[in-house]
N, C-alpha and C positions, 0 to 999 in steps of 0.2 A: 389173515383177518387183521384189519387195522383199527382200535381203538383211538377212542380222543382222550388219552392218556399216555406221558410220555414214557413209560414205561409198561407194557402188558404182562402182567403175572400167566404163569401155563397155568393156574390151577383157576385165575379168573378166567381164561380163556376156554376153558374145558367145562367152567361153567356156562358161559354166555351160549356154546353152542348146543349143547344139551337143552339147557332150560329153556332158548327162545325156540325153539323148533317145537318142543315137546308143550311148551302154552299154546301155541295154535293147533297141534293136531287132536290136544284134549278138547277143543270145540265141533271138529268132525264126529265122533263118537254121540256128541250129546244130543245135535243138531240131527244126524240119523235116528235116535233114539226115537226124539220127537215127531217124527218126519213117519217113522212106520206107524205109529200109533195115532195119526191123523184120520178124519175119515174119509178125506179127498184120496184117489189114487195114488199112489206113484209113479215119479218121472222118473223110471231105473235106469234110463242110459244116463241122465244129470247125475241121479246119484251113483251111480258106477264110476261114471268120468272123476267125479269127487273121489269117493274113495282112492281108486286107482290111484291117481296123485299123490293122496297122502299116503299111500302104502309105500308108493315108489321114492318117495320123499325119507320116509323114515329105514327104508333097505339101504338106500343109500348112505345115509346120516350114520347107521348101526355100522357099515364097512367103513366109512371112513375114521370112525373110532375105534375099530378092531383092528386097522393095518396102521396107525398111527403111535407113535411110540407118546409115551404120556406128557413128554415135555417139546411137545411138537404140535399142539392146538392152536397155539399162534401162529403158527403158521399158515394156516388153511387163505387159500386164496378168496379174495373180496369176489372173484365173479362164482366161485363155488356158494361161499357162501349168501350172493344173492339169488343163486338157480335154488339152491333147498329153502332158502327161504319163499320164493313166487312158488315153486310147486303145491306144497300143502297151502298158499293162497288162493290160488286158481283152484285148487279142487276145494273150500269152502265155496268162491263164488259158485261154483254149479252146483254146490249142496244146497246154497240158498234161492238158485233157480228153480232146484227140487222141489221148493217148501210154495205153501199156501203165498207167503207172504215174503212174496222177493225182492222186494223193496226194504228188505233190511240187507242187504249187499253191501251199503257204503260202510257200518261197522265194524265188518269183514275184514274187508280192504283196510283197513286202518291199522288192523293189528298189523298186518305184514309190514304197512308202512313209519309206523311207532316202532316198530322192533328192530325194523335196521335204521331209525333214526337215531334208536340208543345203542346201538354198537355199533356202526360204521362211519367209515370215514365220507368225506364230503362226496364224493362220487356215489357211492352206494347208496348214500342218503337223495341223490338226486334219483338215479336208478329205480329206486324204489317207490319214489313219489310219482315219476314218470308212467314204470308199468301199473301205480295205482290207478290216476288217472284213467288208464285206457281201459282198466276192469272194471272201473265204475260206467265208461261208457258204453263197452261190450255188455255189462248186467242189462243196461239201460233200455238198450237197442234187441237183445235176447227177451226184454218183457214189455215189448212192440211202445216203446214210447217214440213217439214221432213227432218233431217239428219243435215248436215251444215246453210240450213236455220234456222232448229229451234235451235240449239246450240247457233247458231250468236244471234237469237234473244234472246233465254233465258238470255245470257251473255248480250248483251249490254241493253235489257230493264229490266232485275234484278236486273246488275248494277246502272243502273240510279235511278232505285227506294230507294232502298241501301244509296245510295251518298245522295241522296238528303233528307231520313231522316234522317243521318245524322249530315250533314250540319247544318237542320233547326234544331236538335235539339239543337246543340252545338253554332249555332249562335243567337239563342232566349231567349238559357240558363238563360247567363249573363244578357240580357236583361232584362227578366222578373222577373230575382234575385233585379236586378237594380231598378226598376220600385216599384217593391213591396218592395225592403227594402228603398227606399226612402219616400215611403207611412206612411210604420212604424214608421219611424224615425220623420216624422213629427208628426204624430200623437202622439208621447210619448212628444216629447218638447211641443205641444200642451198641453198635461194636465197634464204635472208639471208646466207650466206657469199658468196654470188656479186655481193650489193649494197656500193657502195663509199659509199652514201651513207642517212642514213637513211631518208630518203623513199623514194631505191632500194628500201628494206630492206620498208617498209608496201607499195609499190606488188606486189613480187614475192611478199612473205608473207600478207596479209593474203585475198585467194582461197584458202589453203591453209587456213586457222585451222578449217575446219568439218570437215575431214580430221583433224584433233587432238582437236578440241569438237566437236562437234554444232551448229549454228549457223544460222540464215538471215539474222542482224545481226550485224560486228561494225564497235563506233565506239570510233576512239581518241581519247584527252581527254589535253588538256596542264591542268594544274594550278598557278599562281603563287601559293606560297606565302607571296610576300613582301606581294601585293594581295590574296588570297583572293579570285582570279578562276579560272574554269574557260572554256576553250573548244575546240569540236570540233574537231581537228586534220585528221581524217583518216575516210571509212568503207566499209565495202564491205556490200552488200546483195544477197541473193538472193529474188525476185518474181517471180512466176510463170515460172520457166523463165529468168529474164532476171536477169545479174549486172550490176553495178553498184557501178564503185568510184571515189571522188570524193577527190582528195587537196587539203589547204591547200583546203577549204571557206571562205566568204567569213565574217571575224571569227563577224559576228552571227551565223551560221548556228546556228539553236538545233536540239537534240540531247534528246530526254525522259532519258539517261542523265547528261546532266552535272547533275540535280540528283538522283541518287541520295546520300541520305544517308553513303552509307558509302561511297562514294570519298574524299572528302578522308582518314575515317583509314586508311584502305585505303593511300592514296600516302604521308600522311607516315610509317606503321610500314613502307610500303616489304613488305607483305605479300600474299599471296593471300589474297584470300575469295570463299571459295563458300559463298551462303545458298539456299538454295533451286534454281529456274534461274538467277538471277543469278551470272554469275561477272565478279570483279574483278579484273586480271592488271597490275601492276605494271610495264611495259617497260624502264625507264630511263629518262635525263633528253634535252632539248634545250633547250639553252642554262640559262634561269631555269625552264623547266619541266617537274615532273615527270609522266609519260606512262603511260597506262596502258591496257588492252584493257579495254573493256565490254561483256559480250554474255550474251544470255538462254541458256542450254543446252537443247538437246533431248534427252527420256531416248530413251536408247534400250536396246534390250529386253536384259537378262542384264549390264546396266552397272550395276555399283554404286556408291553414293557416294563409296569410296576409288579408285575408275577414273580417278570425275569428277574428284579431288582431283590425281591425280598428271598429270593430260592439261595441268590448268590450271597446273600446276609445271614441266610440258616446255615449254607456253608461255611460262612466266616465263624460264626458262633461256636456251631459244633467243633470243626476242627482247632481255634483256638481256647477254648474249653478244654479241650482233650491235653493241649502241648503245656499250657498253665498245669494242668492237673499232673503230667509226665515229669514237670519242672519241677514242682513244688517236692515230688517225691524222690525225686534225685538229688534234691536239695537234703531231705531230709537221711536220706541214705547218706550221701558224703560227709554229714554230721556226726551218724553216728560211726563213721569207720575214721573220723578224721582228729587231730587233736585243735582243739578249738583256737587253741596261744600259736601254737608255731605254725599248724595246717601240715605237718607232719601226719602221719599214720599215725593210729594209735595203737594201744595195748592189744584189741581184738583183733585188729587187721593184722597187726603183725602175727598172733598168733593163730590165724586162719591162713596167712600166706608160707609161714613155716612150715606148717603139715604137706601143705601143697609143694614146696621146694624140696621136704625130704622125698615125696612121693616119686617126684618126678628125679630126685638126686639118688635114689634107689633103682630106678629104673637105667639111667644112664650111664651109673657107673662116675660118673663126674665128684667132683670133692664141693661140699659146702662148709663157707665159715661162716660165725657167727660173730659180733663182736659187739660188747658192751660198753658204753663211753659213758662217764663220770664228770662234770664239771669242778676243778679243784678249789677248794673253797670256798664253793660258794655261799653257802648258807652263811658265814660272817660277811661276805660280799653284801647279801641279801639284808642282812642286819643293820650294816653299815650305812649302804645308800639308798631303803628301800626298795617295796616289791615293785617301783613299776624300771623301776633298772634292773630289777632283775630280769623282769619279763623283758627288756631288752637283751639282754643278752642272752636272754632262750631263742631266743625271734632270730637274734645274727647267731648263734651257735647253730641253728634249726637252717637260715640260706645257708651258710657254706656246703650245711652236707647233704642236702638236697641237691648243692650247685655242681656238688662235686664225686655224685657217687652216679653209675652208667643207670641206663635205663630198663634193665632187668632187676637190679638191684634195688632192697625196700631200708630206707631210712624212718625209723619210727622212734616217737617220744616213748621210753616205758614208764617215766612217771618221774613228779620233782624236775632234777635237773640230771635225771639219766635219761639216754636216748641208746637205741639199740640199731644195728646195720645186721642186714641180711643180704650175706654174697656169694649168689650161685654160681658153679662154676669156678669159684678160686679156693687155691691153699694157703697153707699154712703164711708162705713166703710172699703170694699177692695179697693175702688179707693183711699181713704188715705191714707192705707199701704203701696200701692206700690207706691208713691209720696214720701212718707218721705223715703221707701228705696231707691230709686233713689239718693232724695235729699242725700242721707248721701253715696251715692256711685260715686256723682261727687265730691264731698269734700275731700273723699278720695283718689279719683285719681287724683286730682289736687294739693292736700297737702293741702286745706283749702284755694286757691286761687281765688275759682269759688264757686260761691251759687247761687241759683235761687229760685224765689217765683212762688207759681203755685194757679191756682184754679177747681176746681171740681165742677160741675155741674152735679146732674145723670136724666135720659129723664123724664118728668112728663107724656110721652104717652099718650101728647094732643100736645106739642107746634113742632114747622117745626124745621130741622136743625141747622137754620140760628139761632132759638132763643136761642136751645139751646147753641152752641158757644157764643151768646151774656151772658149768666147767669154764664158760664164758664170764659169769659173775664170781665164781674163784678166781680165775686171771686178772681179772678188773682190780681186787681186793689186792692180791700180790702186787701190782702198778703202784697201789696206792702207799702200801707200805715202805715198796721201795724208792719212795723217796717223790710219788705224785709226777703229773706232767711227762709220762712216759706210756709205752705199748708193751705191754705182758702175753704169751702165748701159753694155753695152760696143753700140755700134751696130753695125749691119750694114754689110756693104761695099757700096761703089756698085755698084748695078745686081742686087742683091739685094735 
């Protein structure tokens, strides 16, 4: 069954057919009702022939929703669904050939043809007004009008049926465009508010996007404006019955949208464009690149180009809503794990990241060191030329050993002008090297202005965190005593 809406829900679909079959056959029952308690005779083959119909109408209806699985209503074919819908038609018209007063036939005829003008597509709705017509002139001609009477009648009760679907279909259209894409539209800002992450955000939105557009492709493309490279991010596909959605696709994965001409200006005006079916949806940024929806639109029928325009505008909003919202709290999170002067780690990450290094330095078997580093001096430094010299030389203390320790390794401020290194994977003897190269690469970038003493401590793979930092901050103190500007190693205790 096809609705004029670009998306059909199974549970609207389960209703449309239930409820509209079951409004017409509740007028058989009443129409008999009235019809035995007449005091003219009965015409029981009319009324029989009615009946029958609607009996056969509704045996049918009841199996076709007993052998149907429940998310399978929409499916039901447009010619089925106009054969159960003309049957319990046809058998009111011959209930109302039964009646005193047969000439109430055109109102009849109308339901059937109002009822597939509000659920069917442009053909069924012709269909429908077509066999209305012809029952209006079979009643006509069954209740011997001849010549000028049955012309009159043909005309103005074919007419009427005519006009009136219509009407209802052109005036329900909109509505039920209405209705359902207001649906959509919540349901998508629904679960990008409910994603805490951006990928979250594509994984839970991006099956909704055809519920907004019209769609059976939609691929999102990141865009580096600094390289003037494009690559597929992200897509979700709908194929015979069969969805399909692939996130962080592999680099090279090529995409026929990312060499659409008018994405790049599309991203850097940071614009919607809708040319034709192509629509081009602006999302927001991640990280260095800007992101955007690309997907062909399907018209669908009483949708104008200003529909198409503002569908592709709700998409811009919601999803950049969402990536602002993802930004701001990742913003907020690297604040609090960061230190605000140097953009080092700070106190908590390093000791959230220590737990996790001994966990995993307990499992491997591998050695970890720890090593505490002291700026010497400084605080007469600090005295002498001011805090904002000092806080330069947190800032170049803070590059060097960012610039200079590997990428498993955590370089964190512990507070003042200590800073603390966590070195997975090294001993006693690599945690010295890269200390003394350090030390001899702040000396160098400072001219010999700056020196610090450090100490070294590596896990004994018995004692907690805390102690190990404490055996790291004995060694550092030792440094200091002997004479500052040097690397101290504090040993383990026997039997450790």
């Amino acid at each position: 069954m096809q609705f004029n809406v670009p998306a059909t829900r199974h549970d609207l679909a389960r209703e449309a057919v239930a409820t509209g079959f079951a409004s017409q056959l509740v007028c058989i029952p009443v129409l008999v009702s009235v019809l035995l308690q007449h005091d003219r005779p009965v015409r029981w083959w009319e009324l029989g022939a009615g009946a029958g119909l609607a009996v056969t109408s509704l045996a049918i209806l009841v199996a076709v929703i007993a052998t149907r699985p429940a998310s399978d209503y929409s499916s039901i074919s447009p010619e089925l669904s106009v054969a159960l819908t003309m049957m319990p038609l046809v058998g009111l018209c011959f209930v109302q050939l039964a009646s005193p007063h047969p000439d109430l036939y055109v109102p009849v005829v109308v339901i059937g043809a109002l009822y597939l003008a509000l659920i069917g597509d442009r053909g069924m709705r012709t269909t429908g007004a077509v066999i209305g017509v012809a029952l209006v002139a079979g009643c006509a001609w069954a209740s011997h009008d001849r010549g000028a009477a049955f012309a009159t009648t043909v005309l103005v009760g074919g007419g009427a049926v005519v006009a009136v679907a219509w009407m209802a279909s052109h005036a329900t259209r909109s509505i039920i465009m209405s209705l359902g894409s207001d649906e959509d539209r919540a349901r998508l800002s629904s679960a990008l508010a409910g994603a805490e992450s951006f990928a979250g955000g594509l994984e839970a939105a991006l099956p909704l996007v055809p519920g907004v557009l019209a769609t059976d492709r939609v691929v999102v493309v990141g865009r580096d404006a600094t390289q003037d490279s494009t690559r597929c991010m992200a897509w979700w596909e709908h194929t015979g019955g069969v969805e399909t959605l692939v996130l962080d696709p592999p680099v090279d994965e090529h995409a026929p949208e990312l060499t659409d001409p008018r994405l790049a200006p599309a991203l850097d005006a940071g614009e919607v464009v809708v040319d034709g079916d192509r629509c081009i949806v602006p999302i927001g940024y991640d990280g260095n690149l800007a992101l955007a929806l690309v997907l062909d639109h399907h018209a669908v029928p009483g949708e104008s180009p200003a529909a198409v325009r503002a569908a592709a505008d709700v998409l811009a909003t919601s999803f950049l809503r969402h990536s602002a919202r993802v930004a701001f709290v990742a913003g907020l999170r690297h604040e609090s794990r960061t230190d605000a002067l140097t953009g080092l780690a700070n106190r908590r990450t390093l000791t959230e990241r220590l737990a996790l290094e001994l966990a995993r330095a307990g499992r491997s078997g591998r050695p970890l060191a720890l090593a505490m580093v002291d700026l010497d001096h400084f605080k007469s430094s600090n005295d002498a030329h001011g805090h904002v010299a000092g806080d330069t030389v947190l800032r170049t203390v803070a590059a060097v050993l960012a610039s200079h320790v590997r990428a498993q390794d955590l370089a964190a401020r512990y507070g003042g002008e200590e800073f603390c290194l966590l070195l997975p994977e090294t001993g006693e003897r690599g945690a010295t090297a890269v200390l003394e190269s350090l030390r001899a690469a702040v000396a160098a970038t400072t001219e010999g202005a700056v020196t610090f003493s450090a100490g070294v401590a590596v896990w004994d793979r018995l004692e907690e965190g805390r102690d190990l930092v404490a055996r790291a901050d004995a060694a550092l103190y030792r440094a200091k005593q002997e004479g500052r500007d040097r690397v101290a190693v504090h040993e383990a205790a026997p039997g450790h």
